[in-house]
C-alpha positions, 0 to 999 in steps of 0.5 A: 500500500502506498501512502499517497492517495490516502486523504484529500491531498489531490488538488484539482479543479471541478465544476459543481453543476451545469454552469461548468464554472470551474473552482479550487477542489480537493479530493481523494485519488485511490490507493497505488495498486501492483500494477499502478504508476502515480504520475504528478501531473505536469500539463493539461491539454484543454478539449471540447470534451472539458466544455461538454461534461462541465456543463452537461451538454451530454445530460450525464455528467456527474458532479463535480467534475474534474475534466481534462483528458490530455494529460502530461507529466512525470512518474513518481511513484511505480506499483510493485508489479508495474514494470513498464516504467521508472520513477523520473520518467515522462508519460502521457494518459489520454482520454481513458484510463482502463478497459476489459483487457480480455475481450478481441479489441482489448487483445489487439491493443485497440482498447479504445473499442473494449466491449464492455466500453472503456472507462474515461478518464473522467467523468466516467465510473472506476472499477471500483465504483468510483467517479474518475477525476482528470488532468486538472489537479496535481496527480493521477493514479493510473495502471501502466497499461494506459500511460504513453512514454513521452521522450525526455527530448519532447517537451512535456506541455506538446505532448499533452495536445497529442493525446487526444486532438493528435491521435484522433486525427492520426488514426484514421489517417493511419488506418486509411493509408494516408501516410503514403507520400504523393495523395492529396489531403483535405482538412475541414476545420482549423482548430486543435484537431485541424491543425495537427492534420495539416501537420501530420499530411505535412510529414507523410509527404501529402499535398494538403488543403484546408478548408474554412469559413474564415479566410483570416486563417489563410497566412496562417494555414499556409505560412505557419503550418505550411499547407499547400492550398487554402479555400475559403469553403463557401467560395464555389469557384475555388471548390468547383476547381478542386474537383475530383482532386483529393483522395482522402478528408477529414473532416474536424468541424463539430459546428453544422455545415454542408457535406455535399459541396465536398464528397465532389472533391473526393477521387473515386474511392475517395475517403471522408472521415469525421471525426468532429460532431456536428448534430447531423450528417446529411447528403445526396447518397448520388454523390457517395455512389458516384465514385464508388466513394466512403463516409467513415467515423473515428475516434481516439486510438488504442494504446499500440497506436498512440504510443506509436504516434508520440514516437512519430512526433519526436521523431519528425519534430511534430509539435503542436501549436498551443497557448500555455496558460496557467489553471487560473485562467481555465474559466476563460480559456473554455470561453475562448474554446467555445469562441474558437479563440485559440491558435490552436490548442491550450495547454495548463501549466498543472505544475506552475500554477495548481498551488 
C-alpha cells in the first residue's frame, strides 16, 4: 500500500453543476495498486470534451467534475508489479484510463473499442465504483497499461495536445493509408484537431488543403503550418476547381455545415472521415455512389497506436501549436474554446500554477 492517495491531498479543479464554472477542489485519488504508476501531473491539454461534461451538454455528467483528458507529466511513484516504467520518467494518459483487457479489441491493443466500453478518464465510473477525476489537479493514479512514454527530448506541455486532438486525427489517417507520400489531403476545420492534420499530411509527404469559413486563417494555414492550398469553403469557384482532386478528408468541424459541396472533391474511392460532431450528417447518397466513394467515423486510438504516434512526433519534430496558460485562467480559456479563440490548442501549466 502506498501512502499517497490516502486523504484529500489531490488538488484539482471541478465544476459543481451545469454552469461548468470551474473552482479550487480537493479530493481523494485511490490507493497505488501492483500494477499502478502515480504520475504528478505536469500539463493539461484543454478539449471540447472539458466544455461538454462541465456543463452537461451530454445530460450525464456527474458532479463535480474534474475534466481534462490530455494529460502530461512525470512518474513518481511505480506499483510493485508495474514494470513498464521508472520513477523520473515522462508519460502521457489520454482520454481513458482502463478497459476489459480480455475481450478481441482489448487483445489487439485497440482498447479504445473494449466491449464492455472503456472507462474515461473522467467523468466516467472506476472499477471500483468510483467517479474518475482528470488532468486538472496535481496527480493521477493510473495502471501502466494506459500511460504513453513521452521522450525526455519532447517537451512535456506538446505532448499533452497529442493525446487526444493528435491521435484522433492520426488514426484514421493511419488506418486509411494516408501516410503514403504523393495523395492529396483535405482538412475541414482549423482548430486543435485541424491543425495537427495539416501537420501530420505535412510529414507523410501529402499535398494538403484546408478548408474554412474564415479566410483570416489563410497566412496562417499556409505560412505557419505550411499547407499547400487554402479555400475559403463557401467560395464555389475555388471548390468547383478542386474537383475530383483529393483522395482522402477529414473532416474536424463539430459546428453544422454542408457535406455535399465536398464528397465532389473526393477521387473515386475517395475517403471522408469525421471525426468532429456536428448534430447531423446529411447528403445526396448520388454523390457517395458516384465514385464508388466512403463516409467513415473515428475516434481516439488504442494504446499500440498512440504510443506509436508520440514516437512519430519526436521523431519528425511534430509539435503542436498551443497557448500555455496557467489553471487560473481555465474559466476563460473554455470561453475562448467555445469562441474558437485559440491558435490552436491550450495547454495548463498543472505544475506552475495548481498551488
Amino acid at each position: 500500500m502506498s501512502s499517497q492517495g490516502v486523504g484529500e491531498d489531490c488538488l484539482g479543479w471541478a465544476a459543481r453543476d451545469a454552469s461548468g464554472v470551474l473552482s479550487p477542489y480537493k479530493f481523494s485519488r485511490r490507493t497505488l495498486g501492483n500494477e499502478d504508476v502515480h504520475i504528478k501531473i505536469t500539463h493539461c491539454g484543454v478539449c471540447y470534451a472539458d466544455v461538454i461534461w462541465t456543463r452537461d451538454l451530454h445530460h450525464d455528467s456527474k458532479y463535480p467534475v474534474v475534466p481534462g483528458h490530455e494529460i502530461a507529466g512525470i512518474v513518481t511513484e511505480v506499483g510493485s508489479n508495474a514494470h513498464r516504467f521508472q520513477v523520473g520518467d515522462h508519460v502521457g494518459v489520454g482520454v481513458y484510463v482502463n478497459s476489459c483487457r480480455d475481450c478481441e479489441y482489448c487483445n489487439d491493443r485497440l482498447e479504445v473499442h473494449c466491449t464492455k466500453g472503456v472507462i474515461l478518464t473522467f467523468n466516467g465510473v472506476d472499477f471500483d465504483g468510483t467517479i474518475t477525476k482528470g488532468g486538472y489537479s496535481s496527480y493521477i493514479i493510473v495502471h501502466e497499461r494506459y500511460c504513453f512514454v513521452i521522450p525526455k527530448s519532447y517537451p512535456l506541455a506538446s505532448a499533452a495536445p497529442l493525446l487526444c486532438a493528435g491521435i484522433t486525427v492520426y488514426s484514421p489517417m493511419v488506418r486509411h493509408k494516408m501516410n503514403q507520400p504523393g495523395k492529396s489531403l483535405g482538412v475541414i476545420g482549423l482548430g486543435g484537431l485541424g491543425h495537427m492534420a495539416v501537420k501530420f499530411g505535412k510529414a507523410f509527404g501529402l499535398n494538403v488543403t484546408v478548408f474554412s469559413t474564415s479566410i483570416s486563417k489563410k497566412e496562417e494555414a499556409l505560412s505557419l503550418l505550411g499547407a499547400d492550398k487554402f479555400v475559403v469553403s463557401s467560395n464555389q469557384e475555388e471548390m468547383a476547381a478542386l474537383a475530383k482532386s483529393l483522395d482522402f478528408i477529414v473532416d474536424t468541424a463539430s459546428g453544422d455545415h454542408p457535406f455535399d459541396p465536398y464528397m465532389s472533391l473526393l477521387k473515386t474511392y475517395g475517403v471522408f472521415v469525421i471525426v468532429g460532431v456536428p448534430s447531423e450528417v446529411k447528403f445526396m447518397p448520388a454523390n457517395l455512389i458516384i465514385g464508388s466513394k466512403t463516409v467513415a467515423g473515428s475516434v481516439t486510438g488504442g494504446t499500440k497506436e498512440i504510443q506509436e504516434m508520440i514516437d512519430v512526433c519526436a521523431a519528425n519534430g511534430i509539435y503542436p501549436n498551443i497557448e500555455v496558460i496557467p489553471i487560473e485562467y481555465a474559466n476563460e480559456a473554455l470561453e475562448r474554446l467555445i469562441k474558437r479563440d485559440v491558435k490552436y490548442r491550450f495547454v495548463i501549466d498543472i505544475e506552475n500554477s495548481l498551488k
